[in-house]
FIVEXFI-734439 format. One record per residue: x negated, y, z negated of N, C-alpha, C in turn. Coordinates in pm, whole numbers, padded with zeros to 5 digits, always signed. Example, Ala and Ser with C-alpha at 12.3 -4.5 7.8 and 13.67 -1.06 7.14 Angstrom:
% FIVEXFI-734439
-01319-00569-00780-01230-00450-00780-01320-00330-00780/-01285-00225-00708-01367-00106-00714-01290+00003-00787/
//
This chain:
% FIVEXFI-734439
+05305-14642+03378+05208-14713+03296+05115-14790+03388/+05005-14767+03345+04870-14825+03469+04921-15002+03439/+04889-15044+03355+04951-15189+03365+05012-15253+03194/+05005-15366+03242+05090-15385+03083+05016-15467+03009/+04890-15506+02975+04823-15567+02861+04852-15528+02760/+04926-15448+02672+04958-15368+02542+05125-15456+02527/+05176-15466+02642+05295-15492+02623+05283-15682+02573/+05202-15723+02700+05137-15860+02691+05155-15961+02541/+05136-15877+02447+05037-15942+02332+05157-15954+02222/+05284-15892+02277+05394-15933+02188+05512-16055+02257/+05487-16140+02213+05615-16218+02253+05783-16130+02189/+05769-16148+02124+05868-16058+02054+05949-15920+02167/+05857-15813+02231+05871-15749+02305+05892-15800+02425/+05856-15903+02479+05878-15933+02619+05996-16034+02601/+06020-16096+02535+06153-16144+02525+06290-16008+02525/+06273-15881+02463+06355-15804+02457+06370-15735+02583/+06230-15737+02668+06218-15662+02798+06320-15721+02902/+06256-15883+02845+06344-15962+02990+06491-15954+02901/+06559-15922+02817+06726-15909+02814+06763-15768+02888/+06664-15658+02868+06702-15490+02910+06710-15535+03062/+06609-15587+03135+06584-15625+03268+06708-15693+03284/+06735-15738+03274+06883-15864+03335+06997-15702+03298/+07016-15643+03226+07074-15529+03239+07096-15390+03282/+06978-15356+03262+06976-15235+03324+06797-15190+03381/+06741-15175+03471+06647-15185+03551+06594-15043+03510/+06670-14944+03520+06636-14823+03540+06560-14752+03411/+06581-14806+03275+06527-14781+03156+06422-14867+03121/+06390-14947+03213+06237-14981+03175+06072-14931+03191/+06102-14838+03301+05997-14722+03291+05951-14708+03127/+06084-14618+03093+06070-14545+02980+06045-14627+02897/+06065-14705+02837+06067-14846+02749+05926-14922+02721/+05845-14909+02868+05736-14934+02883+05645-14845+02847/+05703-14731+02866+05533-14625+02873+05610-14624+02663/+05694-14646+02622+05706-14593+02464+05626-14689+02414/+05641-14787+02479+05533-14947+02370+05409-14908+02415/+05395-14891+02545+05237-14855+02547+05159-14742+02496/+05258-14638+02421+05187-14507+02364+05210-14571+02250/+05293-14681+02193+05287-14701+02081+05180-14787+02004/+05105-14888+02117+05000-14971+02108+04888-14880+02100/+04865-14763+02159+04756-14708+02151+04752-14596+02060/+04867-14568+01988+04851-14516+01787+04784-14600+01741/+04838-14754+01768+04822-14858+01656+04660-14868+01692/+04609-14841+01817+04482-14883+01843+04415-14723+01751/+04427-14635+01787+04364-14498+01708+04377-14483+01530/+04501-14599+01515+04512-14617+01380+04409-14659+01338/+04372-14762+01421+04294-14891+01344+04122-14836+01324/+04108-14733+01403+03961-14669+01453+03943-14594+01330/+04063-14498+01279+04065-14389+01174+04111-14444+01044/+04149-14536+01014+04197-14578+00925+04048-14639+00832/+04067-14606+00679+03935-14717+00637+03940-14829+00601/+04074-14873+00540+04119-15029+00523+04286-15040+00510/+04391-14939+00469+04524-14985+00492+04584-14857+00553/+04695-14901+00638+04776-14851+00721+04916-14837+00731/+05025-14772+00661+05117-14784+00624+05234-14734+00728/+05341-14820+00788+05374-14764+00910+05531-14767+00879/+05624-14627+00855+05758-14648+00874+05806-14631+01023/+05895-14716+01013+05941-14683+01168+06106-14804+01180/+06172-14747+01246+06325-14788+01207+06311-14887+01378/+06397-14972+01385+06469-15095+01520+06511-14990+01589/+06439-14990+01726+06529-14943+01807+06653-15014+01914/+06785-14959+01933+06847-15036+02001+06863-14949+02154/+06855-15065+02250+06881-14975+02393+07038-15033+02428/+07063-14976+02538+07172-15049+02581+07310-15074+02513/+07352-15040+02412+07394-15089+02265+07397-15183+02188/+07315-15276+02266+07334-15410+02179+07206-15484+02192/+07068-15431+02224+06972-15500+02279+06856-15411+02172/+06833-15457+02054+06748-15422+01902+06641-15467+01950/+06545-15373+01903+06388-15413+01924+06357-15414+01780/+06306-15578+01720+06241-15581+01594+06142-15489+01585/+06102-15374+01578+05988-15321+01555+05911-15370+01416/+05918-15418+01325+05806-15490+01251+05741-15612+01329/+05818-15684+01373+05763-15794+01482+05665-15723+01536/+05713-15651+01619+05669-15593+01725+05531-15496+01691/+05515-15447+01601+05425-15385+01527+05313-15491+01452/+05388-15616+01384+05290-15662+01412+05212-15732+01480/+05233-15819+01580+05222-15859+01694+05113-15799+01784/+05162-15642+01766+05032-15548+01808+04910-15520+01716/+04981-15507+01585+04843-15459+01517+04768-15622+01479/+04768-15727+01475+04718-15831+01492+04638-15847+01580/+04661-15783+01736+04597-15808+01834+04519-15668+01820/+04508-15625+01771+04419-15448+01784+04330-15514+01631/+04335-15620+01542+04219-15642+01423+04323-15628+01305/+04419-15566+01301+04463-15549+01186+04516-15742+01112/+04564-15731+00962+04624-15839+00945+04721-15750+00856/+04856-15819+00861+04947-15833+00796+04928-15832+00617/+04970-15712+00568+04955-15761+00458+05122-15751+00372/+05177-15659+00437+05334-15714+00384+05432-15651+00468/+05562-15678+00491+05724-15565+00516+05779-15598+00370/+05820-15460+00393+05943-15404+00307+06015-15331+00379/+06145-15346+00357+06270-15295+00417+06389-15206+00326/+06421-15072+00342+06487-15035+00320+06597-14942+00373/+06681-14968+00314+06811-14930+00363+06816-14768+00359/+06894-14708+00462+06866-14538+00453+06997-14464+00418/+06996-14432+00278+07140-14428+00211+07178-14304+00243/+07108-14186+00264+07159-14083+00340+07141-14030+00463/+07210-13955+00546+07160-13915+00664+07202-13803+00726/+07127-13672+00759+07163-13577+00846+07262-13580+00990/+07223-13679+01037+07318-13747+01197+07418-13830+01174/+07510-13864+01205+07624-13913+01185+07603-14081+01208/+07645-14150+01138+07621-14335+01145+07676-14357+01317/+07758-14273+01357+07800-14367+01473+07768-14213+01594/+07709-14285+01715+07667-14160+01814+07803-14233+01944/+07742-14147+02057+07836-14153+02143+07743-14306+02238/+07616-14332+02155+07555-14463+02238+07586-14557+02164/+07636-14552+02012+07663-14648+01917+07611-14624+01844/+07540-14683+01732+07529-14666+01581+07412-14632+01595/+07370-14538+01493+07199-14511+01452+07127-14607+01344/+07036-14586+01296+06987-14645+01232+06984-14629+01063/+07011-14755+01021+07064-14729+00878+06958-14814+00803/+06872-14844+00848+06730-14916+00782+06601-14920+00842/+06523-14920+00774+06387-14846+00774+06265-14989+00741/+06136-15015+00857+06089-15124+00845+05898-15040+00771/+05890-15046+00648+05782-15019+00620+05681-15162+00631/+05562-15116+00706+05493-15202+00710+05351-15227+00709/+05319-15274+00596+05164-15218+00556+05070-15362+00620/+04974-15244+00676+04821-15352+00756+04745-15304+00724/+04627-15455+00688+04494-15408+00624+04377-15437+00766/+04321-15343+00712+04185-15298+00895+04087-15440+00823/
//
């Protein structure tokens, strides 16, 4: 990743960076370049979009125990790219093709919908 201004603009995310960092060094490459392709949807969102933006997307956990709020984190970014907040809703994911528990720990059993107005 050329540098980290995308990452910058979330407190939320850099608080989670510096817990992965005190743990494991080697997965922050990857970690980095995912928020920064993820800031620059939210930025192509905001260009193509004509006034709302509806975004599912589930917490990711690294490490097994180190959850990234992604609504935070989503909004945090789309705030700083123009968007505003206009609500979360959260729901629970009552069925699933993949099994609740992997060999890294649990998958994800809830879902952060989160609508922004341009």
């Amino acid at each position: 990743m050329k540098n980290n201004t995308q990452i910058e603009v979330s407190n939320t995310l850099n608080k989670k960076l510096t817990e992965v960092e005190a743990i494991n060094h080697s997965d922050m490459p990857y970690i980095k370049s995912f928020f920064s392709d993820y800031y620059k949807a939210l930025m192509n969102m905001f260009t193509i979009v004509q006034k709302y933006c509806c975004i599912v997307i589930g917490n990711r956990t690294i490490n097994k125990n180190i959850t990234f709020p992604m609504d935070s984190v989503t909004e945090e970014f789309g705030t700083n790219i123009g968007f505003t907040l206009v609500k979360f809703y959260y729901r629970k994911i009552p069925t699933k093709a993949i099994a609740w528990e992997a060999i890294s720990g649990s998958t994800m059993d809830m879902e952060n919908i989160i609508i922004l107005k341009k």
